[in-house]
Phi, psi and omega in degrees: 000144180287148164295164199261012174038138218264200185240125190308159169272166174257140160270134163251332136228135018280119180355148151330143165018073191213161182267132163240145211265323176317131169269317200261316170236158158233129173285103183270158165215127151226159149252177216326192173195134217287186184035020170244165183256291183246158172236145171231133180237154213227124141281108168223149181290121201305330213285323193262341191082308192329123172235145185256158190211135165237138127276164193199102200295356175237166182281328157247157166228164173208120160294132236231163132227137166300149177266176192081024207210139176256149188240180146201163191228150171197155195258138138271126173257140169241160192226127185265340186276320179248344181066020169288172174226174159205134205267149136246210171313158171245146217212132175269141153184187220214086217284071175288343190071326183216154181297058176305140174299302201221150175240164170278141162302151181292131175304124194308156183241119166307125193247324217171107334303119163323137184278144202073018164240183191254142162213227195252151155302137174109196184266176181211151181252153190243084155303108173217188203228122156222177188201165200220115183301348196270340207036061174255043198257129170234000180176153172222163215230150174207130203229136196215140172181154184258049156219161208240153302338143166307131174204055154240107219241090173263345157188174193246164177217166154260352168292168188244055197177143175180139201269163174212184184238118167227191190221134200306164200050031191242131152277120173274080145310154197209147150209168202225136159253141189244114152264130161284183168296330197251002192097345161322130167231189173200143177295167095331113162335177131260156192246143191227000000 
């Protein structure tokens, strides 16, 4: 019989866009998931990009992380027999240690234009997706320029979208800043 190639894992904790309470470690969980041997479970720090990586022949672990920080996670699940892998979701959160009144929203994500890709002369709408564990998003600030970091400021929206004008033979970077209700904000990677 052939080998099986394995099955993503499902995540369970910590919950999807949600805050966590834990202090000195955080406790990850998903379950098993079939045909697989091993999990490499991807951490990366939202703010720094810095990413941590563990394997683990079991379905939880537990990670020393800084507080005060938004994260996000995902499981590989591995099959030693086809050396095949499978992802699973990337699971968001927001490591407070305590019980914060409010947190900065998680950084926004490019939706539309993918960062590195080409697109027409005239205008385009610049789409992107963000979330917040308080869900108090009050505004996004969107910045375009052919210079990298951006520092053009074209407008502010409550929407996760907005059109602009560009010209042909330009590389453009663009980032979105996210305001919450109390002034917290958070950048956006940039994007090109």
């Amino acid at each position: 019989r052939a080998p099986v190639d394995p099955a993503a894992a499902n995540l369970s904790k910590p919950a999807n866009n949600t805050q966590c309470l834990e202090v000195d470690k955080v406790k990850f969980e998903w379950n098993k998931s079939d045909n697989t041997d091993t999990y490499t479970i991807t951490i990366i720090d939202l703010i720094s990009s810095a990413t941590v990586t563990q394997n683990t022949s079991t379905n939880t672990v537990e990670i020393t992380l800084t507080k005060g920080k938004p994260y996000s996670w995902q499981i590989t699940s591995k099959n030693k027999s086809t050396s095949k892998t499978a992802k699973s979701e990337v699971w968001k959160f927001y490591l407070s240690g305590a019980a914060d009144s409010n947190h900065a929203p998680f950084p926004a994500e490019a939706i539309s234009p993918q960062s590195g890709t080409t697109v027409n002369a005239g205008s385009i709408t610049v789409e992107w997706e963000a979330s917040d564990v308080d869900n108090d998003i009050a505004s996004y600030t969107l910045w375009v320029d052919t210079v990298n970091p951006p520092i053009t400021e074209v407008g502010d929206t409550s929407n996760t979208n907005l059109g602009i004008t560009v010209a042909s033979g330009q590389v453009y970077y663009w980032k979105v800043v996210t305001t919450d209700q109390v002034g917290n904000t958070s950048d956006s990677q940039i994007f090109e």
